[in-house]
N, C-alpha and C positions, 0 to 999 in steps of 0.2 A: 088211268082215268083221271082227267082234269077235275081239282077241286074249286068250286065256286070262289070267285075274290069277295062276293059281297050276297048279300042273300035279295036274292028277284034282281040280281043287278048283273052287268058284266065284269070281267076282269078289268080293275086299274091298270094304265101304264105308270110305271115308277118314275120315267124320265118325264114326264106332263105334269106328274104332281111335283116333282121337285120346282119345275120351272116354273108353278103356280106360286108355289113359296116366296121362291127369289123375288118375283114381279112383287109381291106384296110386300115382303121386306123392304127393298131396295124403293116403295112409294112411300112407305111409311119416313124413313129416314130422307127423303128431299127436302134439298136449302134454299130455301127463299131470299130472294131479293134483299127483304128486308132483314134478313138475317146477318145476310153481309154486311149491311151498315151498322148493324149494331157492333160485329164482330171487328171491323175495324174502330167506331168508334170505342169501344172498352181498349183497345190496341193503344189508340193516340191519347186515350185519357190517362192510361199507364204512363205512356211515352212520357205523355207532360210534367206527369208527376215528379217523375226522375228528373227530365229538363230543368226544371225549377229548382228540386234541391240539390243539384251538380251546378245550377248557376249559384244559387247558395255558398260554394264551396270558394275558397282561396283560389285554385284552377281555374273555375267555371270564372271568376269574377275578370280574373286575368286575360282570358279568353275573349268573352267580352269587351274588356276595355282594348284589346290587339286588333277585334272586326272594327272598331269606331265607334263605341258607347260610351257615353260622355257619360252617362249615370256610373258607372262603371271606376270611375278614376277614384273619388275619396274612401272607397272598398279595398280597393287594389292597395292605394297607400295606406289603410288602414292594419292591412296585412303585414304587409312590409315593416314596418314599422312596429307592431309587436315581435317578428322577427328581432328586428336591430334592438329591438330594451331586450330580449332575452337573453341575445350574442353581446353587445354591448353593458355594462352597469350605467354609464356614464352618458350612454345616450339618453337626451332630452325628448321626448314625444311631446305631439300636440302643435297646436301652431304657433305662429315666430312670438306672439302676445307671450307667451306665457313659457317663453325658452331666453337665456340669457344668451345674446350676439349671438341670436338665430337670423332669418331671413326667409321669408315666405315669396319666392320667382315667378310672379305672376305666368300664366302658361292660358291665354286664353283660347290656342287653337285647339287643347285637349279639353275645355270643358267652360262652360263661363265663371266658374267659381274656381276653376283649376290650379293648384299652386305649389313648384315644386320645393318642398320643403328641404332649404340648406341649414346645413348644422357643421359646426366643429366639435370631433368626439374625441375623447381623450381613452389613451388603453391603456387599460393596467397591466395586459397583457406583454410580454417582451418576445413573441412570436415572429417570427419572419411576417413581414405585409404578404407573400404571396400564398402563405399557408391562413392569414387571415381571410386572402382573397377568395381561396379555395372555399373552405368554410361556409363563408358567405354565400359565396354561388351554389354549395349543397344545399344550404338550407331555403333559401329563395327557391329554385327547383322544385322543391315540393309544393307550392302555391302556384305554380307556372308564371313566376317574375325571374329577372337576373339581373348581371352586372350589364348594365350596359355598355361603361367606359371607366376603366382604369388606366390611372395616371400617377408617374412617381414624381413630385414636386420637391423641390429642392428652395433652402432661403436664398435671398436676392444676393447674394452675398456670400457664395460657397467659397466653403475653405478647399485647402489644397486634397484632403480624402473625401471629398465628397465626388470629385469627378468619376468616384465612381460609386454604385449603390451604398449607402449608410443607415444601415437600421435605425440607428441612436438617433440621427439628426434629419434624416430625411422626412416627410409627409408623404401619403397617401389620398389621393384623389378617387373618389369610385361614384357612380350616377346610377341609381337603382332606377328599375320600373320592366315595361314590357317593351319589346323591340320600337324603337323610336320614339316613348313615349315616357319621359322619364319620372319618377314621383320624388327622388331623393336626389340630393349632391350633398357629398359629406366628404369631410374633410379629418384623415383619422393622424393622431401625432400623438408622441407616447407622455402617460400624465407626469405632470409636471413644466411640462416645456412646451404651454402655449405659445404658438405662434403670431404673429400679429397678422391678420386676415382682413381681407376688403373684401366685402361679396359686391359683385360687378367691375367692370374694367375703367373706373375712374380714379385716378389715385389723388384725387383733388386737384388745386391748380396747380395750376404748371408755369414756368414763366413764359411760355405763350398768350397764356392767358391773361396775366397781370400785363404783360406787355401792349395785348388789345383792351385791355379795362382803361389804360393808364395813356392811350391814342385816341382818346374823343376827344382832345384841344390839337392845337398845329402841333404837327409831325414835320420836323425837318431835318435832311441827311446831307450831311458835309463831307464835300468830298475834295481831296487834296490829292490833286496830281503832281507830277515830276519826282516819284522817289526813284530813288536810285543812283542817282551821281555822285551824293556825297553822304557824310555824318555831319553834323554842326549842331549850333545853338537851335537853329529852329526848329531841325527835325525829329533833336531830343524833348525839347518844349511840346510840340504837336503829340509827340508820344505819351508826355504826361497829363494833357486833357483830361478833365474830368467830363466826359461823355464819349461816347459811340462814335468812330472816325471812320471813313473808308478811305485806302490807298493806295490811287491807280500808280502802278508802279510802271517804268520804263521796264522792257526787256533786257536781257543782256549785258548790262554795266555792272560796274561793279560792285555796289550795297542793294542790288535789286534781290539776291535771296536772303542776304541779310533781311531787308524790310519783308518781303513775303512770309517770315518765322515768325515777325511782329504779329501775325493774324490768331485768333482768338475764335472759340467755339461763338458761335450766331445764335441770337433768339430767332428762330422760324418752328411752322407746324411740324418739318419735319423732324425735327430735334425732340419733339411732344411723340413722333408717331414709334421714332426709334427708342424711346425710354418705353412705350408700352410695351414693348417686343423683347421679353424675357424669356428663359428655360421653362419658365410656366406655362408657356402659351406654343409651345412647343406641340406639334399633332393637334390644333385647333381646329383646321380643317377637316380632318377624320374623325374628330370630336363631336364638328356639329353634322358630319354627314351621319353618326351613327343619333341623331337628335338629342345631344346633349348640350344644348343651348345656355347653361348660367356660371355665367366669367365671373372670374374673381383673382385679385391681386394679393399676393405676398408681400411682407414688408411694410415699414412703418409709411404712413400718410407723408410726404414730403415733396417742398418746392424747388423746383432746379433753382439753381442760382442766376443772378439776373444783373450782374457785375457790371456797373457805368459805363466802366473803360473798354468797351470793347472795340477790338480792330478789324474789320474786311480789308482783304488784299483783292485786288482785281486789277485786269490787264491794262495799263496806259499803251492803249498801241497806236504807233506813226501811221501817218498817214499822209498822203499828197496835201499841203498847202496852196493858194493861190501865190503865183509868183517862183514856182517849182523849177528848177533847181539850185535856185538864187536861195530862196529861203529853205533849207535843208530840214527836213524832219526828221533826222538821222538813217543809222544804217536800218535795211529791213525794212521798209516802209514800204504801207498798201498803197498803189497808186494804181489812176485814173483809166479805166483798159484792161486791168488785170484779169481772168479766167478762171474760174472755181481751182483749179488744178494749182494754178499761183498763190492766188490768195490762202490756200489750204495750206502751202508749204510755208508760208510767211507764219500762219499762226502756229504752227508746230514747233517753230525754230522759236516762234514769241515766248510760247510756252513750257518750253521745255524746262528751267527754271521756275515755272511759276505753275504748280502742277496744282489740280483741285481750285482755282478758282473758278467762281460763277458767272464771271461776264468780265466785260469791257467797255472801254472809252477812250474814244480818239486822241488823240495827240494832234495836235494842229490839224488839219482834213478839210481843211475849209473849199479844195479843190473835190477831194475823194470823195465827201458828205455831199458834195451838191449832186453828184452825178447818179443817179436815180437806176442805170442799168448796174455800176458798181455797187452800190448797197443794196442793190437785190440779190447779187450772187454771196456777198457778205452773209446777208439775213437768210439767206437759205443756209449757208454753213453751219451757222452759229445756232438755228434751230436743230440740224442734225446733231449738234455736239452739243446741247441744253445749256445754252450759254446763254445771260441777256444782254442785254447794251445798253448802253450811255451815252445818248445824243449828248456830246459836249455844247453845240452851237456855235461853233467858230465861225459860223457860217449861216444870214439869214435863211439864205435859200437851203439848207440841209433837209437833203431826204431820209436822212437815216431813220428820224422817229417812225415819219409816217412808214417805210417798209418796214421798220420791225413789225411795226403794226400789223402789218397785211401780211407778214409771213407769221403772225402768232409767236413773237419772239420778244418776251417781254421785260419794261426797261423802262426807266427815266429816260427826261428829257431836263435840261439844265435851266434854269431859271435868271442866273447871274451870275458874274464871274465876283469875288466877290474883291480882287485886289489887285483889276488890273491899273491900281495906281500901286505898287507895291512896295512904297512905304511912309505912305499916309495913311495913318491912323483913323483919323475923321472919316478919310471917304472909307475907308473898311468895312466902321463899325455903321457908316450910312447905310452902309450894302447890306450887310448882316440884318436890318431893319428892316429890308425891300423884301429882304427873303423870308423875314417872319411875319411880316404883313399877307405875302401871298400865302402865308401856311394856313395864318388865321381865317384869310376869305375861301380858300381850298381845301384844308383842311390835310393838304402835304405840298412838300415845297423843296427842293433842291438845288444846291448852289455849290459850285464850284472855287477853292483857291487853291493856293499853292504852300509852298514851306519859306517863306517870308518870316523875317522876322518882327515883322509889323504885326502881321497876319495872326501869328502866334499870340503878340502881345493883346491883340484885341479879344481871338476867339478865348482865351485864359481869364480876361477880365468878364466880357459880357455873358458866358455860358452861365456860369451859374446864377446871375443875374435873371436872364430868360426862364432857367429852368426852375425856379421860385416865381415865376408868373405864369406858369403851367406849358413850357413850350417845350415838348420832349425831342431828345435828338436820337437817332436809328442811323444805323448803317440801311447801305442801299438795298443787299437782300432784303432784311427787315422791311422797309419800305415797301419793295415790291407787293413783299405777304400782306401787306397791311392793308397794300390797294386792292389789292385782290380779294383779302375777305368782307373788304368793304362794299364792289363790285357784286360781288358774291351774292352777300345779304341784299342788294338792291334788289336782284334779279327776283329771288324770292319773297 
């Protein structure tokens, strides 16, 4: 006998009331729309909160400053920087005001206030530099900065154990910050033994520079051809000049490398460019590609020397005269017709004695120089082998200047012979006159003699005369650089 489920009722199903349950449950607990947005935003209000104080953090600020947040940089250095007082005693914090031969490098692509602060730090430490280095980089690591660039510097002036690493005497170079973006360059050496430090790659002047300070009145370059035949009274007179000589010497005779030894380091830029180019600047390249941009020189502040006497050798080379072969220019001589392939073998033979000169000047040519298809295959030479020239003028019609010209092959051109009465004194020192009159209206001026000993007697008397009325004398390199930075500056 079935027992009633319910009284006046029918029997429940149990599987219908369950599933009446569930439906109710499962309406009660539905998520609304709006419930999502709440739930993410409590999400992202969380998020933020962390965001903010993880940018807060030494890491977060470094981070930062590595996507391109200028706000970012005086943080990061600020980090850095109690690092280095805490690892360092003797490091100076703060900016360059208030640090002794500090320097604040301007850096205006990482910030407009951006500035990476250089310092020279002294160690008390006597640890190896690479176990400093190590160090350093651990601890930097934990704010997410590093070394950038490390560098072992050596004085201008290494002794014979320095060629190779020297704890005692060597320096340490290292550029702190975050990848390319540097806040420090410090300069670490053990205390006591300050070094003499330039921040920036200027080592003051140079004699370049005295040399262009001291060429705003007439610039005039004396040039004495025919060495080489002999020694005598004149050519040792001409030698003891108190100024700047050039002297084109003959090929091949007999005192022609005697007089070539006569020659003398030059004032030019390049002489400026190779004093800046030390063991310090060594990996400069890889330096600024890892962006650690602020130069600085070793070594005390000093001016090259800038010595009166100085000598240029350059080539006196033959050439076809009018009147050929009656009048002989000697052996090896360019002449009228020659072929690149010719003429090449001529100055090889010219040279081969006279090695490392900068250029030339004809020897009698007054045939060679006029012929305009030969000084073209000349001045193409002479540009492949970075030679210049020296239009002598033997010749009105000479085309040599104008093709240097046009082949870019650069060079005087002569103004006056200045002793073709050669040994008359008057007319000499008339000529000497003509040629510092054009310096004055030009502002350069070159002139030709020879080793005469009139010539001698005149240029020995009137030099230091001129040059107590402002008229400076240069070799004909020198010249060249002179016109050229003068050109230069026009342009701009």
């Amino acid at each position: 006998m079935k027992l009633p489920g319910r009284l006046g009722g029918k029997p429940q199903n149990p599987r219908k009331k369950k599933t009446r349950q569930t439906r109710k449950k499962s309406q009660g607990m539905q998520v609304t729309p709006l419930t999502w947005v709440l739930l993410v935003a409590i999400v992202l209000l969380i998020g933020g909160i962390g965001l903010l104080k993880w940018a807060e953090t030494g890491s977060g600020q470094a981070t930062l400053l590595s996507l391109g947040s200028e706000q970012a940089y005086q943080d990061v250095q600020g980090g850095v920087e109690e690092i280095l007082v805490q690892m360092f005693p003797r490091m100076q914090p703060g900016p360059a005001s208030m640090v002794e031969n500090g320097l604040d490098w301007p850096a205006p692509d990482l910030g407009p206030t951006a500035e990476v602060r250089c310092r020279l730090v002294a160690l008390d430490s006597d640890a190896p530099y690479d176990q400093i280095q190590w160090e350093l980089e651990q601890a930097l690591h934990g704010m997410g900065a590093r070394v950038l660039w490390a560098q072992r510097l050596y004085p201008d002036i290494p002794d014979a154990d320095q060629l190779h690493a020297n704890e005692d005497k060597d320096l340490l170079r290292m550029d702190l910050g975050v990848r390319g973006k540097p806040t420090h360059t410090l300069v670490f050496h053990r205390a006591g033994k300050t070094p003499p430090l330039t921040w920036g790659d200027q080592a003051g002047p140079t004699a370049w520079n005295l040399l262009q300070e001291q060429s705003n009145g007439p610039v005039v370059a004396l040039v004495i051809d025919d060495w080489g035949n002999s020694r005598n009274e004149a050519t040792r007179g001409m030698l003891r000049l108190p100024a700047p000589l050039t002297m084109a010497i003959l090929p091949n005779l007999p005192y022609s490398r005697q007089y070539y030894l006569e020659g003398t380091e030059l004032i030019l830029p390049r002489a400026e460019q190779t004093a800046a180019l030390s063991q310090n600047s060594a990996g400069r390249s890889q330096r600024l590609e890892a962006g650690c941009f602020v130069e600085l020189r070793l070594g005390k502040t000093k001016v090259m020397a800038m010595p009166e006497k100085r000598r240029e050798a350059i080539l006196h080379l033959p050439m076809e005269p009018q009147g050929y072969p009656d009048t002989n220019p000697g052996a090896n001589a360019l002449l009228v017709g020659m072929n690149k392939q010719e003429i090449s073998s001529i100055l090889d033979v010219a040279l081969k004695n006279l090695p490392d000169v900068r250029g030339l000047n004809n020897h009698m040519g007054s045939a060679a120089t006029s012929d305009q298809p030969t000084m073209a295959i000349l001045m193409d030479i002479l540009k492949q082998r970075d030679l210049f020239f020296v239009d002598s003028l033997t010749s009105s019609r000479s085309a040599g200047h104008g093709e240097a010209l046009a082949a870019g092959v650069p060079g005087l051109r002569n103004r006056i012979f200045l002793d073709y009465d050669s040994e008359n004194e008057v007319t000499i020192a008339a000529n000497l006159e003509v040629l510092v009159r054009t310096a004055r209206k030009k502002g350069f001026a070159m002139g030709i003699g020879h080793p005469h000993v009139a010539t001698w007697k005149v240029l020995a008397r009137e030099i230091p005369r001129l040059q107590k009325l402002g008229v400076r004398f240069v070799t004909v390199s020198e010249m060249i650089a002179l016109e050229n930075d003068v050109e230069t500056a026009g342009v701009q």
